[in-house]
Every structure is written in C-alpha cells, then in structure tokens.
C-alpha positions as CSV (number, residue, x, y, z in Angstrom):
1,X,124.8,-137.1,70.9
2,X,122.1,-138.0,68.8
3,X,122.3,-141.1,66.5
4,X,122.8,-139.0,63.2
5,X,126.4,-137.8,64.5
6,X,128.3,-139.9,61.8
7,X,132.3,-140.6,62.5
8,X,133.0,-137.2,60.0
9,X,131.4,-135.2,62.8
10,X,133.9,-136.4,65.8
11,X,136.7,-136.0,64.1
12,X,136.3,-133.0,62.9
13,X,135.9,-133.7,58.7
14,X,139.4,-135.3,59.2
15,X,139.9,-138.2,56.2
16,X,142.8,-139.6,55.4
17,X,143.9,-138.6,52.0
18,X,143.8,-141.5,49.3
19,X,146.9,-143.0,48.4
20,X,146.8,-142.5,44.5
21,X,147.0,-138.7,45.4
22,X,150.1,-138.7,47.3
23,X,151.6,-140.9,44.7
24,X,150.8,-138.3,42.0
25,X,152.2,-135.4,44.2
26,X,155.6,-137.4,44.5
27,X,155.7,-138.8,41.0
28,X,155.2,-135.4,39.2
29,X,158.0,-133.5,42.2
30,X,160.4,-136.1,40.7
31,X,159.7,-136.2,37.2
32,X,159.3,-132.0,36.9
33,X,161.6,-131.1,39.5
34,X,164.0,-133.4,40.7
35,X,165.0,-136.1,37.9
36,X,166.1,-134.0,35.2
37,X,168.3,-131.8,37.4
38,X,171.0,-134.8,37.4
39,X,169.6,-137.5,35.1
40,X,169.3,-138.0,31.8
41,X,165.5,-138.5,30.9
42,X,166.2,-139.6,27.0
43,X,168.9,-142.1,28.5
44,X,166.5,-143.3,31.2
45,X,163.3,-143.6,29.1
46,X,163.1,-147.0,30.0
47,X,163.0,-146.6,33.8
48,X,160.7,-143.6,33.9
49,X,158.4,-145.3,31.4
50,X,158.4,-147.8,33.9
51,X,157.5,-145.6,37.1
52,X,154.6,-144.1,34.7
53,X,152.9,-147.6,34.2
54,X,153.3,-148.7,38.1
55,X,151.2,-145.2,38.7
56,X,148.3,-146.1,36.2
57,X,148.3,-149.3,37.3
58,X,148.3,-148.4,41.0
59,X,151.6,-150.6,41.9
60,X,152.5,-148.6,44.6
61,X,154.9,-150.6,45.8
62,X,156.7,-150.8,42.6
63,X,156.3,-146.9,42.1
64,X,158.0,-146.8,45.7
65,X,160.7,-148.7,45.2
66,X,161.4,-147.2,42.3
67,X,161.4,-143.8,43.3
68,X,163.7,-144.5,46.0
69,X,166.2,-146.5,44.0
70,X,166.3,-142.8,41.6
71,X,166.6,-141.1,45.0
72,X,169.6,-143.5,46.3
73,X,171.3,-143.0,42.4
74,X,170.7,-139.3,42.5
75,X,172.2,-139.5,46.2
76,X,174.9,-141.4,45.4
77,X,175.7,-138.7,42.4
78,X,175.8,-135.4,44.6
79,X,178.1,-137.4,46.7
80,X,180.6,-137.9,43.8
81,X,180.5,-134.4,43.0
82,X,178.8,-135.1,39.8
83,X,176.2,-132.1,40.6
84,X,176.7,-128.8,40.6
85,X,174.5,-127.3,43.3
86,X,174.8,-128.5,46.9
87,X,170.8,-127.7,47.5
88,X,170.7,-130.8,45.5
89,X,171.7,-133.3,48.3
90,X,168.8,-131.4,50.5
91,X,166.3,-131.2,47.7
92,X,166.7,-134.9,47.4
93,X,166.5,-135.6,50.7
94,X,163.7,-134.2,51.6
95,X,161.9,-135.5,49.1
96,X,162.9,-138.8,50.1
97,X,161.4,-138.2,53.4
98,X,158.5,-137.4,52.1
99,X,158.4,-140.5,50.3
C-alpha cells in the first residue's frame, strides 16, 4: 500500500452523507406528501413556518422534534378514524422510521 492510498480508497468511496441532505429529503416528504393529506396547512402556518426556519438555520434538533410531534398528531388522527385511507397509518410510519 503505497502512502498515497487516502481513507476514500479502503473504503471503497463510502462517505457518510451530510446531515442537511437527509433533513431536506424528510422535510420536503412531509411538507409535499404527508402533511397536507390530514392537516390543515393554512390552520398550521405557524408550525410549519416554524419547521422551515429550523431547516435554514440548521436546528436539527428542533426540525426533529418537530417533525415527530406532526408524526405523533397525524398518528394519533388515523387512530381516531379522522382519515380516510388506512395506507395513511403506514405511510406515516414509515416515515417516522426514517426519521
């Protein structure tokens, strides 16, 4: 192994991928997708307003906890029957996960 092999080399080009990008990628699933299939976004300006500042600002905590109090209120909605699609509960779910 000569002494030009840098650490990209032994692991194969692996990197982890940056934060900020899997923030995005859960941030736009819930605003496009998920959200607006059982909230409200006029009545919940406030709160999504908030979610969008805590991105730009990189508060990734604060995005976080956010996102998973929307998924424990949608969660909490299917379970009520206020929905209309069962997929929802799964949809939710797994997003949740992936959060």
């Amino acid at each position: 192994m000569s002494a030009q092999t840098d650490v990209g080399d032994l692991l194969g080009g692996y990197r982890p991928a940056p934060a900020r990008r899997i923030a995005i990628e859960l941030y736009k699933e819930l605003i496009s997708d998920l959200f607006p299939s059982i909230f409200d976004a006029e009545k919940n300006a406030k709160f999504l307003d908030s979610l969008s500042s805590a991105l730009n600002v990189k508060n990734y905590p604060r995005l976080a906890a956010g996102m998973g109090r929307a998924q424990q209120l949608a969660l909490d909605k299917v379970d009520a029957g206020h929905t209309q699609t069962p997929q929802q509960r799964m949809q939710w779910s797994r997003w949740g996960n992936e959060l």
